[in-house]
N, C-alpha and C positions, 0 to 999 in steps of 0.2 A: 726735507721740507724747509730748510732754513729759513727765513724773511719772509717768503711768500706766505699764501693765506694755503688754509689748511680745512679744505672741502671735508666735513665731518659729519657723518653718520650717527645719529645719537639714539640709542634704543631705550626707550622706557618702558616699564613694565607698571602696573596697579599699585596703588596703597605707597607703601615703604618704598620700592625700588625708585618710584618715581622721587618721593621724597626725598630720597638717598641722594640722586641723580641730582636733583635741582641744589644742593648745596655743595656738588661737585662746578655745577655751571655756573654758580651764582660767583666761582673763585678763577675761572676762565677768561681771558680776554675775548670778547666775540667777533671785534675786528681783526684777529687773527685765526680764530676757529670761523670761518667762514668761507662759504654758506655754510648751513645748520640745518642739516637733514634730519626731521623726527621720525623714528619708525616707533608706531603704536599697536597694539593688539585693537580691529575692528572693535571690538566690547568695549573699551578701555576709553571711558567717557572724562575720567578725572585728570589721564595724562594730558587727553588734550586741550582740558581747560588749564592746566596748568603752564602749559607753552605757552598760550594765549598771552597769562598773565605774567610771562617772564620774560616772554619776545614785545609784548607792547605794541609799539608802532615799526619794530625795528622789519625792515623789507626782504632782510636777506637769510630768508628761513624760510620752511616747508614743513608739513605733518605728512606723513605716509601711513594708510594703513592696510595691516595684513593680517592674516587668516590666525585667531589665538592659537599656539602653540597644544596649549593644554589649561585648560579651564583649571580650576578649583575641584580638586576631588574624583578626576577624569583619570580614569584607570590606562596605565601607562600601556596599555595593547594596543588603543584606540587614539591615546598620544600621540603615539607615532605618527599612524594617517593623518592627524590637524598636524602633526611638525614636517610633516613631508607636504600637505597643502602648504602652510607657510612658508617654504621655502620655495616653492614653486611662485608666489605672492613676491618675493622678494627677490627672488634673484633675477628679474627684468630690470627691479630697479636701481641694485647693488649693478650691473651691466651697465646700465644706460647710465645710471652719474657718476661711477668710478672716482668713490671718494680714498681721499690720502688720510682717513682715520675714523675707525667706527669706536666708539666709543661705549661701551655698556657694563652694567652693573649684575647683573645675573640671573634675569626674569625670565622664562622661558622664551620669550617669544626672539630675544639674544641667539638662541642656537641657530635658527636657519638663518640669521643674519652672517653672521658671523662666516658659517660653514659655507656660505654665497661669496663673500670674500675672501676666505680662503681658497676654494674652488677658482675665480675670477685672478686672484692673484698666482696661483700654479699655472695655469694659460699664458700669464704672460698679460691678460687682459687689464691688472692693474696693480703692475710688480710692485711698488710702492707703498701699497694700501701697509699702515701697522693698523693694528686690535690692540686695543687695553682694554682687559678684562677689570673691574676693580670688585675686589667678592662684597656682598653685603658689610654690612654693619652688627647685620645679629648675629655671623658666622663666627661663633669665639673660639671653639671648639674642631669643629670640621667643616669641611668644603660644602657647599652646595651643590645640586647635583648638576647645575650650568657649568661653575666654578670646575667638578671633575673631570667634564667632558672637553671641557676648552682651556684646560691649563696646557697640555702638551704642546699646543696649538699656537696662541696666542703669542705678541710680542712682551706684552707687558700683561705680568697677572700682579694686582696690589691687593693685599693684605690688609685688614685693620687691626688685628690682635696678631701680637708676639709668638702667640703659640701657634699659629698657623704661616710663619716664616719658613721655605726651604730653600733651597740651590734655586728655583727656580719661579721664586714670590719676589716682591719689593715690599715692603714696609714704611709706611713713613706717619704711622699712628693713627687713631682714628679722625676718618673726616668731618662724623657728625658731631 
């Protein structure tokens, strides 16, 4: 990616993640993450006032939205089917703008994002693309179950607590 701009996929999730999220952005250069692809969970009315009020007047950003993952309290059988609709949602558009970095935090709606540019990028369709995973903030303890499924996966998994460093984390303290 050197000097050039760095077409980024940004996934935000409800409540905390998006929170999470926006003090991750707020420490970003956006003349070089740019454009700024939002993907939101359809339901997910707070993320996208929060773009709103973070992107301003600025021209060179988008909201995208897809099929929630899995709701609040949505028995993981039935998961499935809304995380396999969502990835169906998304992988037209993870296709069609072949970004050089998705960036997200670990909300569900993260997996078929993700697993679309993985996919996208074993084709050959956008070898380039990295993933940086960054796990929550409340994760002090153990992974999240985004954070489990996309660790093997991912270019970059970060860490905010010490005890959740391995061969295969980055660390560099918390961000909130």
């Amino acid at each position: 990616m050197n000097n050039k701009k760095a077409k980024t996929v940004i996934v935000l999730g409800s409540g905390g993640h998006t929170a999470e999220m926006m003090v991750v952005l707020n420490n970003l250069n956006k003349a070089f993450y740019s454009p700024r692809l939002y993907v939101v969970a359809n339901t997910d009315k707070l993320s996208k006032e929060k773009v709103k009020q973070f992107e301003d007047s600025s021209s060179d950003h988008e909201v995208f939205e897809i099929t929630r993952s899995r709701e609040v309290k949505q028995r993981f059988v039935t998961a499935f089917f809304t995380t396999l609709l969502a990835f169906l949602n998304c992988f037209p558009l993870i296709w069609k703008e072949r970004p050089d970095l998705v960036l997200c935090n670990g909300p569900g709606t993260c997996i078929p994002v993700c697993f679309a540019a993985l996919i996208l990028r074993w084709i050959r369709r956008i070898p380039k693309c990295k993933i940086v995973f960054i796990e929550s903030f409340c994760r002090v303890k153990t992974l999240s179950l985004s954070g489990k499924l996309l660790k093997p996966f991912v270019d970059m998994f970060v860490v905010q607590w010490e005890d959740l460093v391995d061969e295969k984390s980055s660390y560099f303290g918390p961000i909130m």
